[in-house]
C-alpha positions in Angstrom: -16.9 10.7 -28.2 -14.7 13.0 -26.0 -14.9 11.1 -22.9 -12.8 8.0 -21.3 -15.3 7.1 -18.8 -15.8 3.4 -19.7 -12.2 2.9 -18.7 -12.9 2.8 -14.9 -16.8 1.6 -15.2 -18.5 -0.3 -12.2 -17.8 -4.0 -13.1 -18.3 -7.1 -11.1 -18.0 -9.9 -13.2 -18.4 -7.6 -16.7 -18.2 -4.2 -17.5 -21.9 -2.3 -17.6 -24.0 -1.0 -20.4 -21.9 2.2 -20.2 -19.7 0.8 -22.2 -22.0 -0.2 -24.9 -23.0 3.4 -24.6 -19.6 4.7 -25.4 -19.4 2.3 -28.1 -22.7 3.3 -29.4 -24.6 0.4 -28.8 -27.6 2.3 -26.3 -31.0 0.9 -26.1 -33.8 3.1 -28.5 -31.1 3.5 -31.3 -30.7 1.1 -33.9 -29.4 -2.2 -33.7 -25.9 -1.8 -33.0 -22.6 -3.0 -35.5 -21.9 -6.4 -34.8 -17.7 -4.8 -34.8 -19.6 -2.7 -31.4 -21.4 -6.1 -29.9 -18.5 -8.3 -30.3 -15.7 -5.6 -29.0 -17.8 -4.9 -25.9 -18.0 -8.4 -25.0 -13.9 -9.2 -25.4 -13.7 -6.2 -23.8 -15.8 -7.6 -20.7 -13.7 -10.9 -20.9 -10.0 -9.1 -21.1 -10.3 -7.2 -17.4 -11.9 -9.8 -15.9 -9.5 -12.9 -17.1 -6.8 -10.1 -16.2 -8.2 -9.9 -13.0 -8.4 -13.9 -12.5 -4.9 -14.3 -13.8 -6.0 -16.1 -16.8 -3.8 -14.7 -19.4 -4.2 -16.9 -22.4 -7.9 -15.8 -21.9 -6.9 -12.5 -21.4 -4.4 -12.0 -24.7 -7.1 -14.0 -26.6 -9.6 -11.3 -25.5 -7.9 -8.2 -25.9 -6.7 -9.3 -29.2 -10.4 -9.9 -30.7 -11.1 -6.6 -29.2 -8.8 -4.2 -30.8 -9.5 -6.3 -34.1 -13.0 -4.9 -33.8 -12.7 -1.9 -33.5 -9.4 -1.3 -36.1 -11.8 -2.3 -38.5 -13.5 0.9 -37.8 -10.4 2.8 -38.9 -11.2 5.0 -35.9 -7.3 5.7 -33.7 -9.9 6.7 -31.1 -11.7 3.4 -30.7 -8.4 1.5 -30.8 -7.0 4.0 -28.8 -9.6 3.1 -25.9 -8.8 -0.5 -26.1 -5.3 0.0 -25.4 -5.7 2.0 -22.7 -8.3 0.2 -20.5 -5.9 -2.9 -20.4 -3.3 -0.4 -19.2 -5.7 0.8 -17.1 -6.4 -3.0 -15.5 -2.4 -3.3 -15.2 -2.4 0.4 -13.0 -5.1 -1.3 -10.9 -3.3 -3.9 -9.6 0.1 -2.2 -9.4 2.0 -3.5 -12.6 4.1 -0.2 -13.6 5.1 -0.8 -17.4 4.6 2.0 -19.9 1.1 1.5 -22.1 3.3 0.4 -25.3 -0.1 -0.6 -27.7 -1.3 3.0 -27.2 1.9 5.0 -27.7 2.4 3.2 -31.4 -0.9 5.2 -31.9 -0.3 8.3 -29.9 0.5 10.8 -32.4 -3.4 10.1 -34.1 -4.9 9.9 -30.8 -7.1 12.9 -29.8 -6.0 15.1 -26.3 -8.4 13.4 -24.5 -7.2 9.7 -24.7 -3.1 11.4 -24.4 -4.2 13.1 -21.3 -5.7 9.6 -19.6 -2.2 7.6 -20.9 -0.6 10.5 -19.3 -2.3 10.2 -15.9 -1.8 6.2 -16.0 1.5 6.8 -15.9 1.2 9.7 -13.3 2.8 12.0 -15.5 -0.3 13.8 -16.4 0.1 17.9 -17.0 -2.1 19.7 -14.4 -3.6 21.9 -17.2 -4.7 18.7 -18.7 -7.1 17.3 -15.4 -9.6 18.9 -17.4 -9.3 16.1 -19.9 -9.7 13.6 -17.8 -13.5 11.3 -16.4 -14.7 13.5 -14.4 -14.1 11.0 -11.7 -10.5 10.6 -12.2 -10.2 14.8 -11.9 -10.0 14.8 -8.0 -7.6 11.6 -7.7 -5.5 13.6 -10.2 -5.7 16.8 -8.0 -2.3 17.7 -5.5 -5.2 17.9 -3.0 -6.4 14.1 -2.9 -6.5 12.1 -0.3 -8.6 8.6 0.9 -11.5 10.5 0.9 -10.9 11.6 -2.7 -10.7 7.6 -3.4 -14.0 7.1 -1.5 -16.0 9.3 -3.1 -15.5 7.8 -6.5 -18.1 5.3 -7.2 -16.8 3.2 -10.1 -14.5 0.2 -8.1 -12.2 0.2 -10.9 -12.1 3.7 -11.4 -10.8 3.8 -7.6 -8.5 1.2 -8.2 -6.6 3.2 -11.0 -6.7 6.4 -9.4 -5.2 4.7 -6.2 -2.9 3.3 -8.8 -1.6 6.2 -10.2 -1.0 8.3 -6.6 1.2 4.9 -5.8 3.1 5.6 -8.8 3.6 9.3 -8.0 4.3 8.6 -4.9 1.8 9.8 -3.2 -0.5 7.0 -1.8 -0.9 6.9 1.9 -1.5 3.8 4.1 -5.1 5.6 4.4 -5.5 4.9 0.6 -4.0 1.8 0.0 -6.5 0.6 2.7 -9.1 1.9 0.5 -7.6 0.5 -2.8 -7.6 -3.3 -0.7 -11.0 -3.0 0.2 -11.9 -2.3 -3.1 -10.1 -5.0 -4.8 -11.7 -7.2 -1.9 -15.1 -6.3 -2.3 -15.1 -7.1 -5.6 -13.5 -9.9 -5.1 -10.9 -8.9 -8.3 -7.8 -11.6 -6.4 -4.6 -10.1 -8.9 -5.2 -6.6 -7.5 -6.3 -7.7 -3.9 -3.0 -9.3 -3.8 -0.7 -6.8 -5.0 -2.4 -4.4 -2.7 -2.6 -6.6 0.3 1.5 -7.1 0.0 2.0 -3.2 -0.3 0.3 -3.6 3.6 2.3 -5.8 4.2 5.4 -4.7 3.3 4.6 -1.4 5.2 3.7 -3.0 8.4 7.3 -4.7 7.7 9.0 -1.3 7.8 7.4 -0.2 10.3 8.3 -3.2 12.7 4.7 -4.4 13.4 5.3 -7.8 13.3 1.4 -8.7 14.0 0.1 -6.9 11.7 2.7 -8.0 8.9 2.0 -11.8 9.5 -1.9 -11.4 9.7 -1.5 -9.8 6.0 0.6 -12.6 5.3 -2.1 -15.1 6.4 -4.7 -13.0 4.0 -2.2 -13.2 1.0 -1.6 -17.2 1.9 -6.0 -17.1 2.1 -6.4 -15.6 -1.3 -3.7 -17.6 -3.2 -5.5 -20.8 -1.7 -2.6 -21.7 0.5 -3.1 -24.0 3.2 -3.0 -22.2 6.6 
């Protein structure tokens, strides 16, 4: 497997069959591993407890899912694991570097370096090649909220948005789109960080208004009383 693409699938409450694709677990082939069954399904549980802010749920998850697949012995596999919790943490704007996957960097193949790369928006531009195809425009010097619209995967929009913060590059055009995202889905940990990035801009810029009706949305998603 050379790609990364069930990183940033389409997920409500779970993560699609894509992922059981990528594992290996596709409908017509044979009954798949139990090791491929099981990690898929702590892999479903992990982002979405993430995203819930459950994280006993989401430690138990994670850790029953890189168990799985280590007992492949594939760096790969393990490798993938790693990096989609970093990638839920990039989603919702929690900047720490992707520790799990650098312990197995040096086995890793270019493919899964050049994704930890780009979640941490230091990603070589003769390495966009590398990337899902739908993170190649986000990772582009041309990108812009449009860029972030056209992807179709809500979590692969989310990261992307999520890495151009990082670099600095994120306009109030696309953190718009990254909070709509979030709120679509109804994912409340990255709604919130995004929706106090609004905030916090409408601060600086002295609109008042427009700072305490995001602070009224915040308050409304943390179930504070009005």
């Amino acid at each position: 497997m050379t790609s990364l693409t069930f990183l940033a699938p389409r997920m409500r409450r779970a993560l699609p069959a894509a992922l059981a694709l990528l594992l290996g677990a596709c409908a017509g082939h044979p009954p798949a591993p139990d090791w491929q069954m099981n990690a898929k399904g702590s892999m479903e549980r992990f982002v979405v407890a993430y995203f819930e802010g459950d994280m006993r749920v989401e430690g138990a998850e994670f850790a029953k899912a890189r168990a799985e697949t280590a007992r492949t012995g594939r760096v790969e596999l393990v490798a993938r694991v790693e990096l989609l919790r970093c990638a839920s943490r990039v989603a919702s704007l929690v900047v720490e570097p992707c520790a799990g996957f650098e312990t197995l960097r040096q086995d890793a193949p270019a493919a899964e370096r050049a994704y930890a790369d780009y979640l941490a928006a230091q990603l070589r531009p003769q390495d966009i090649g590398l990337l899902p195809e739908a993170q190649r425009g986000a990772a582009s010097a041309a990108a812009n909220a449009a860029t972030l619209q056209a992807i179709a995967d809500p979590l692969s929009r989310l990261v992307a948005a999520g890495v151009l913060f990082q670099a600095g590059r994120a306009s109030p055009a696309m953190i718009a789109v990254a909070a709509d995202t979030a709120s679509a889905q109804g994912w409340q940990r990255p709604l919130l960080a995004w929706l106090m990035v609004q905030a916090r801009l409408a601060e600086q810029a002295g609109d008042t208004a427009e700072a305490a009706r995001l602070h009224r949305r915040i308050d409304l998603v943390q179930g504070r009383p009005g």
